[in-house]
N, C-alpha and C positions, 0 to 999 in steps of 0.2 A: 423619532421613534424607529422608522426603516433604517437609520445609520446604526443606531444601538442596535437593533435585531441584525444587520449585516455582520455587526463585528463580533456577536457571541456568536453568531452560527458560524463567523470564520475560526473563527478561535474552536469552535465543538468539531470540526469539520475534519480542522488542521490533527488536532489530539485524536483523533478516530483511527487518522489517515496511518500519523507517527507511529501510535501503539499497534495495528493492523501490521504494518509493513514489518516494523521490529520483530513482531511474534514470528511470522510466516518468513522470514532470514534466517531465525534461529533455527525454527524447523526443515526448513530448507540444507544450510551446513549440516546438520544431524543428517537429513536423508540422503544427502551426496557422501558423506564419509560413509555411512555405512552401505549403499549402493556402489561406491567406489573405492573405496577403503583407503582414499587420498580427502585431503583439506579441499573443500572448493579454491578457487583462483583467485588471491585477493587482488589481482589486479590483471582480468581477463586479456588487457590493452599490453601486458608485457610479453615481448618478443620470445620469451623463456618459458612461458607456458603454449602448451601445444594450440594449435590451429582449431581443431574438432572440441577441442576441451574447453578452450574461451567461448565459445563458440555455442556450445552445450549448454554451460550456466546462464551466459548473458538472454538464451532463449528461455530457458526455466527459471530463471529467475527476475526475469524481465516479467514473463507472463502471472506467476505466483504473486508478485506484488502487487502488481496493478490490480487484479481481480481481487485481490486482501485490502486494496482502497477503494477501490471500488464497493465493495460490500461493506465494507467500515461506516462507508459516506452514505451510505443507503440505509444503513440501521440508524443512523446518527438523523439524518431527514425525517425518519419515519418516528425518530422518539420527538424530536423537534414538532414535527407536526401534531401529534397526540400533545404536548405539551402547551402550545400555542395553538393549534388551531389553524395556524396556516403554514404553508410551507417557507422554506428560508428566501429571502430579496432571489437569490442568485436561482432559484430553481423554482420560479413562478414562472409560469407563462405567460408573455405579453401578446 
């Protein structure tokens, strides 16, 4: 029973995580174009785009994600729980 509830909550967890991050990139390239009226950097790691500008993304778009999984995973737990009753194997307290 704990291996099946591990592997739906990873599987709910995973899908929260994917669809959160994907939304908040899309929003993210929209607010850098129009805040900067250039493409974000599709590859902040290439020597051709600027120092400050790799730089800039990698920190707002670093930050932007994780907090859009972070909150994903945290609504995802919370329907989990209302659902079942208890929380998912991976976020119980031993």
């Amino acid at each position: 029973m704990a291996s099946e509830s591990s592997k739906v909550w990873s599987a709910f967890s995973l899908a929260s995580s994917l669809m959160a991050a994907t939304a908040v990139r899309k929003g993210l390239n929209t607010t850098w174009k129009a805040a900067t009226g250039n493409q974000p950097p599709a590859n902040p790691a290439d020597p051709d785009v600027e120092f400050r500008e790799a730089l800039a993304w990698a920190v707002v778009s670093g930050v932007a994600v994780a907090v859009a999984r972070m909150l994903a995973q945290r609504r995802a737990a919370s329907y989990y729980l209302r659902s079942t009753g208890h929380l998912p194997p991976e976020l119980t307290k031993n």
